[in-house]
N, C-alpha and C positions, 0 to 999 in steps of 0.2 A: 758242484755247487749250484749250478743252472737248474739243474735237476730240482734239487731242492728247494729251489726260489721256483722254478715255477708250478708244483705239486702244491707247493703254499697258497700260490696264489688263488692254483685251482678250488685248494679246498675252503679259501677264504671267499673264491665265490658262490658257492654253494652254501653258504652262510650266511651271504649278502640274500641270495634267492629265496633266503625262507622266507623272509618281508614280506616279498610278495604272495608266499601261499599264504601264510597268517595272515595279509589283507581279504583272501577271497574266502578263508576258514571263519573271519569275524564277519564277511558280507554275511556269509550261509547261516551265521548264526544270529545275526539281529533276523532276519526273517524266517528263521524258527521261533525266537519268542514271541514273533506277532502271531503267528500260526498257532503258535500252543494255545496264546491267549485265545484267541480266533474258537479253537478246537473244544477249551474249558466254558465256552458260553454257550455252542452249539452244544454239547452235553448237556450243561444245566436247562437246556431249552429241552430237550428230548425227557428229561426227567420232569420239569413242570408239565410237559405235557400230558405223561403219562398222572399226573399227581389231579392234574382237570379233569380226564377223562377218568379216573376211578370214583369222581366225586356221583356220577350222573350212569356208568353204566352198569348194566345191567349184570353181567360179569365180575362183580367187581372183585373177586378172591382173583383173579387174573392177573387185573390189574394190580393189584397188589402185590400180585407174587412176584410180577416182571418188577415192580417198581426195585422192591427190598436184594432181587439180584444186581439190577444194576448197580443200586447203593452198593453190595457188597464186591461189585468187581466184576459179576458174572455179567456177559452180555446176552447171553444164546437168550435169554427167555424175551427180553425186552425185544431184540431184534426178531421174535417169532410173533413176540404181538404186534408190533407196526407193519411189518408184513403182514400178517392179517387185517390190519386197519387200511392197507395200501392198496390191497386184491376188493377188499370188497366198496370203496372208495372209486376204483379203477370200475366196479359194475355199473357202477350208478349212472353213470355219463359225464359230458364233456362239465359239467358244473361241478364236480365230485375232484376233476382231476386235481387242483389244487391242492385241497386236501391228500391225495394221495400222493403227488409231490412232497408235500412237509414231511409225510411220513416217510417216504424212503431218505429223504435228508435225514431224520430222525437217526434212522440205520447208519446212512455213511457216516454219522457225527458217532456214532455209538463204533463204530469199527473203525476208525480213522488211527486208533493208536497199537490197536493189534492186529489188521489186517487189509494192508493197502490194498490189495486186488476188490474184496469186498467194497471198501469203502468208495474206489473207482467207480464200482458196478452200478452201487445205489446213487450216486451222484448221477451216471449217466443217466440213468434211470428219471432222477428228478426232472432233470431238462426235456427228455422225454415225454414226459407228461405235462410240463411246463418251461416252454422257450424262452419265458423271460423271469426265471430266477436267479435273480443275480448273485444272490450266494451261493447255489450251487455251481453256477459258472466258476467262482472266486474259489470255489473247496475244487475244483476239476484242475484251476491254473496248480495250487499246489499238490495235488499228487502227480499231475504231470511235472513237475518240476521236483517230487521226490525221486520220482524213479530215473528221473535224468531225460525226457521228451520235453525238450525248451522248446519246441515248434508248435506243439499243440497247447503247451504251457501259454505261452504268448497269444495264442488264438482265443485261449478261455477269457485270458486278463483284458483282452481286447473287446471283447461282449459285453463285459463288467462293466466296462469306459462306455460302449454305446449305450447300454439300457442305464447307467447313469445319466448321459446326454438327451439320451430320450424321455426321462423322466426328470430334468431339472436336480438332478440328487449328487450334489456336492460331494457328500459322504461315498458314495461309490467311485466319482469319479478318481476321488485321493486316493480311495485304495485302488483300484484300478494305476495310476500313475506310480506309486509306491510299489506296486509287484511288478510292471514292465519295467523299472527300473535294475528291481532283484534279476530277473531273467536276462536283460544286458548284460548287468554286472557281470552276472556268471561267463558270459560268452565274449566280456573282453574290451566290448565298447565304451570307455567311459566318457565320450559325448556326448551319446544317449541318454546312457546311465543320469548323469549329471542334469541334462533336461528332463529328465521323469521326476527326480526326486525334486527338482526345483518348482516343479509344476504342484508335486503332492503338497509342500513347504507352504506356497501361496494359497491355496483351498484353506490347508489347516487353519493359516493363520486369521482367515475371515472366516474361519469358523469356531475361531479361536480355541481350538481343540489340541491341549496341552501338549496330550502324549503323540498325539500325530506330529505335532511341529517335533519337540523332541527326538521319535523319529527318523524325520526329514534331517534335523542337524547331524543323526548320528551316520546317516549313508552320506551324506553329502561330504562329511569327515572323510569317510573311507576312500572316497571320490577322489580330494584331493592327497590324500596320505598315500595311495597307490600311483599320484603324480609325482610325488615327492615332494607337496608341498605343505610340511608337515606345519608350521606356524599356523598355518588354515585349517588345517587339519584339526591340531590340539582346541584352538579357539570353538571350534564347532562342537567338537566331544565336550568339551566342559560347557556349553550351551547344556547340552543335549543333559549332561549329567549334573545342573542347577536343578534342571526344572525336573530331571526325574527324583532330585531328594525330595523337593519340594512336594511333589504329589505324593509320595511314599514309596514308589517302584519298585520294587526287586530286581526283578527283569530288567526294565531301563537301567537300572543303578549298574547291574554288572555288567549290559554290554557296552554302555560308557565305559566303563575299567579298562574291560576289553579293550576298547580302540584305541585309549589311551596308551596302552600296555603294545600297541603297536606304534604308535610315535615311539615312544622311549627305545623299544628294541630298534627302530631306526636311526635314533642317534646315537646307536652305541651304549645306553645307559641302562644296563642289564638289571642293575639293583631297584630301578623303579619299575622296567619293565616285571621283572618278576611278582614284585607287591604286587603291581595291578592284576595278575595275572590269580595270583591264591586269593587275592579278592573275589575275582570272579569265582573260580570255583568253590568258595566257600559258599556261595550264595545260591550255584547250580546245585548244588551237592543239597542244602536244607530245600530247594522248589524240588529238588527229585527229577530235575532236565537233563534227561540222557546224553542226548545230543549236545549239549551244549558246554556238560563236563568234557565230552570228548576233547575239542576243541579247545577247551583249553588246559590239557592236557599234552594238545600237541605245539601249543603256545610255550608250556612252560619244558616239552622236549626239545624244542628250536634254541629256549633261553640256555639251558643246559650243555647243549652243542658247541652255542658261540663261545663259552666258558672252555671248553674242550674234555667233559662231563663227559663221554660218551656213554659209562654204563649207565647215569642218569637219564642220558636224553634215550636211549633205547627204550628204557623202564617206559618210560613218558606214551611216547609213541605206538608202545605196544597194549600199553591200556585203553589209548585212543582207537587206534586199529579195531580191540578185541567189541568194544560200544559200537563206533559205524557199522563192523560187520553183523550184529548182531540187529542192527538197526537196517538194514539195507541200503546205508546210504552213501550212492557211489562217488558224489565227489571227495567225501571225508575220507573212503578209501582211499580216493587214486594218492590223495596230498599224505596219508601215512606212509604208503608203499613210500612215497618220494624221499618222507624225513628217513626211513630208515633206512635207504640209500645212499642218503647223504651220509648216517652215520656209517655203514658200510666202508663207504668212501674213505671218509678221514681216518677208517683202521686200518685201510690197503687192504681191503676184502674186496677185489673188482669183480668178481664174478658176482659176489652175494648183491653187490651195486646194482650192476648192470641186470639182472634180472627183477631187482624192485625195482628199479627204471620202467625196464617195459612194461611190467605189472602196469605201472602208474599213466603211462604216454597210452595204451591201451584202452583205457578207462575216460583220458580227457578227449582222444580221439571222438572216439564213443557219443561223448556229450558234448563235443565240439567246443572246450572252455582254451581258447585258443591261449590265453596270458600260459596259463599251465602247461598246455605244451609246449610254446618255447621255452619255459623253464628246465621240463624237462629234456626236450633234447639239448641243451644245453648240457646239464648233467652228464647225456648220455656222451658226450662229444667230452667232456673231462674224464672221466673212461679212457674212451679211444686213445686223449692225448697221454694220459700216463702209461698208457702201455705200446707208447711209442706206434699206433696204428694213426700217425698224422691225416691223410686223406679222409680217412671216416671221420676224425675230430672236425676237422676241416668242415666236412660236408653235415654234421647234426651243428656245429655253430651257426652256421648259414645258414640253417633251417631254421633254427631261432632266431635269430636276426631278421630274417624277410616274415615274420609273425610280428616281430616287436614293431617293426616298421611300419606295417599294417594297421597296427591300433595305435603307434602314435606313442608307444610305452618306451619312453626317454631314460629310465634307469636299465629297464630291459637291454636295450641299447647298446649302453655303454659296458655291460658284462658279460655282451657277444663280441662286443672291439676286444674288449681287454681278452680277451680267452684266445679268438683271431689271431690277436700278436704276440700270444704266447705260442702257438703253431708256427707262426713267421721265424719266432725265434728260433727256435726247437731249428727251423730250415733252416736258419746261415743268415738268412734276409733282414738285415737290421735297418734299414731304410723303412720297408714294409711296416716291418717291429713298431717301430719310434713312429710312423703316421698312423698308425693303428691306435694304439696307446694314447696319441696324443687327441685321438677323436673320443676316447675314452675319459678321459681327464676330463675336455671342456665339458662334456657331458655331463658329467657328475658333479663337476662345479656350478654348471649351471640350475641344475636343481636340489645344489644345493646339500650335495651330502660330503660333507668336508672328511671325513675319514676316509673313503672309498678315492676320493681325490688323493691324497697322502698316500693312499697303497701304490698306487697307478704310478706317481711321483716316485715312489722309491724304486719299484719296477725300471721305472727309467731311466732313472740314476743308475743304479747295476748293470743294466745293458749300456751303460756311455749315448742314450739319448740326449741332444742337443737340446735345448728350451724352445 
């Protein structure tokens, strides 16, 4: 019967855990809609441009031709004329290069959504020929931050911030602030996090710049909903999702859904999480955002899960999977390997587990999103304990714990105790057990997640833990 109460338990935290990837799966995707948007004005700018220049040159079937392939989808021609407008631009001298800068931007905006390497290239290219442009700096922070280099990601968004500072320009500095924010996020900090978005918040709001505040409310949400402090949390996404009706948003409208759809999944409240959840995708699914179906996709495989769906939440997961992979983008992998581990898990498939595990700890290594790998060795350490390998349980709970420790993640915390004392148990040690457990309780009382508190409590009860 131990056995089975603690297998429960285990699999009940790996359930708990998904919170936290659907916190960093909705981070990833509020700053792909700013990115898309980002990406559909630099297009539009690449196509006026081409529409100016065919008005006055000499060429102009050229012009023409590149313009009617990009409208139709085709890049190679447009991308062969700005490179010719780039080279010969590039001859002229140091007064020329500017001009030869917009145009290779031109290109990276023109290849940014079928060929990241490309799109890298001509970016680098723009800075190149011009040190202080600040949107190619800001298109350089995002593909280093698609392929997973937060290092140099954070050095572009940081140039953003100075040639904003340097030039008095509000408007850069926010976005500047708003993406070092994203790039924390990713890697775990959220005191950082929380003072970048707060800084973007204030700009916006003297600049009274709707959808920037908007936003600002909706990370700031994430901010406090991955503390556990979901009342704050909620009040901010619904900020965030006033004023994106108010303007009309799409994009805003569903990634408020989204964040909301991660309160609900923390309280337990699956029926409203899931609404929010096909809200969202209904609305990815009409904009045609790859990325951002993914995700939530793998929102409504977690919903699935808790339910104990399993061949749902697989379904879910594995559509999410087949879009990231297809997209190259590794954190949305590493957090799929993980869900369908998790489902693994709760069939008694440990081997199938245990290798989407490493799949996944492989991937956060990689990109050093440390919340994620305590997650996952956590996981990997719920493995170990069901197959009776205590020691190695032992030693991946501990390794997630001194991560959670690290950044200060108080629910993380408390699902490393609770895992801990179910080893203790497992040993004979019910003294251990019951202090373990019970750092686990106040923990999860204190911020506040009353049903995970209840679990802990009944745990304790069954083992004859004293109050």
């Amino acid at each position: 019967m131990n056995d089975l109460a603690d297998k429960y338990a285990e699999a009940t935290r790996m359930l708990g855990k998904a919170e936290s990837e659907i916190d960093h799966l909705q981070s990833e995707n509020a700053a792909l809609h700013e990115q898309n948007k980002q990406a559909r004005k630099a297009l539009t700018e690449a196509i006026a441009n081409l529409q100016q220049r065919s008005r006055t040159a000499d060429n102009l079937d050229q012009f023409e031709q590149a313009l009617t392939e990009l409208k139709a989808g085709h890049a190679e021609a447009a991308e062969a004329l700005f490179r010719n407008i780039l080279e010969e631009s590039r001859k002229k001298g140091r007064l020329a290069l500017r001009e030869a800068a917009r145009a290779a931007c031109h290109i990276g905006a023109i290849a940014f959504y079928h060929d990241t390497q490309k799109a890298l290239h001509a970016y680098k290219e723009a800075i190149e020929l011009d040190p202080d442009n600040a949107d190619a700096w800001n298109w350089l922070g995002h593909l280093y931050r698609r392929i997973g280099n937060l290092e140099k990601a954070e050095f572009a968004y940081r140039k953003v911030l100075a040639l904003g500072d340097r030039n008095n320009s509000n408007e850069y500095r926010a976005i500047a602030w708003g993406n070092l924010g994203n790039v924390f996020s990713i890697q775990g900090d959220l005191d950082r996090t929380e003072e970048m978005y707060r800084k973007a918040l204030e700009i916006n709001e003297k600049l009274e710049c709707k959808e920037g505040m908007a936003n600002a409310y909706g990370n700031l949400g994430l901010v406090f909903s991955t503390r556990g402090d979901l009342d704050r949390a909620e009040k901010m996404h619904r900020k965030a999702l006033e004023i994106n009706e108010k303007l009309g948003r799409k994009e805003g409208m569903a990634n408020a859904y989204g964040n909301l759809g991660i309160v609900f999944f923390k309280r337990d409240d699956m029926d409203r999480a899931e609404k929010m959840y096909q809200k969202v995708l209904e609305i990815e699914e009409e904009l045609g955002h790859k990325e951002s179906m993914a995700n939530a996709y793998g929102n409504l495989g977690n919903v699935f899960s808790t339910r104990s769906d399993l061949d749902g939440a697989e379904r879910m997961h594995r559509k999410a999977l087949e879009i990231h992979e297809k997209l190259g983008l590794k954190e949305g992998i590493a957090n799929n390997y993980a869900n369908l581990g998790n489902v693994c898990f709760i069939r008694g498939e440990l081997d199938g587990a245990e290798r989407m595990y490493r799949k996944a700890l492989a991937i956060h290594e990689e990109l050093g999103c440390k919340e994620d790998m305590a997650s996952v060795c956590g996981n990997l350490g719920s493995v170990f304990s069901t197959r009776g390998v205590l020691d190695g349980a032992e030693r991946m709970y501990r390794k997630a714990l001194a991560i959670n420790k690290q950044l200060g993640y108080k629910e993380g915390m408390a699902a490393d105790y609770r895992n801990l004392g179910s080893v203790s148990r497992k040993r004979g040690d019910l003294a251990e057990t019951c202090r373990l457990w019970g750092l686990a309780r106040d923990l999860y009382a204190e911020i506040g997640v009353r049903p995970r508190v209840e679990q802990v409590e009944q745990l304790m009860r069954e083992a004859g833990c004293k109050s």
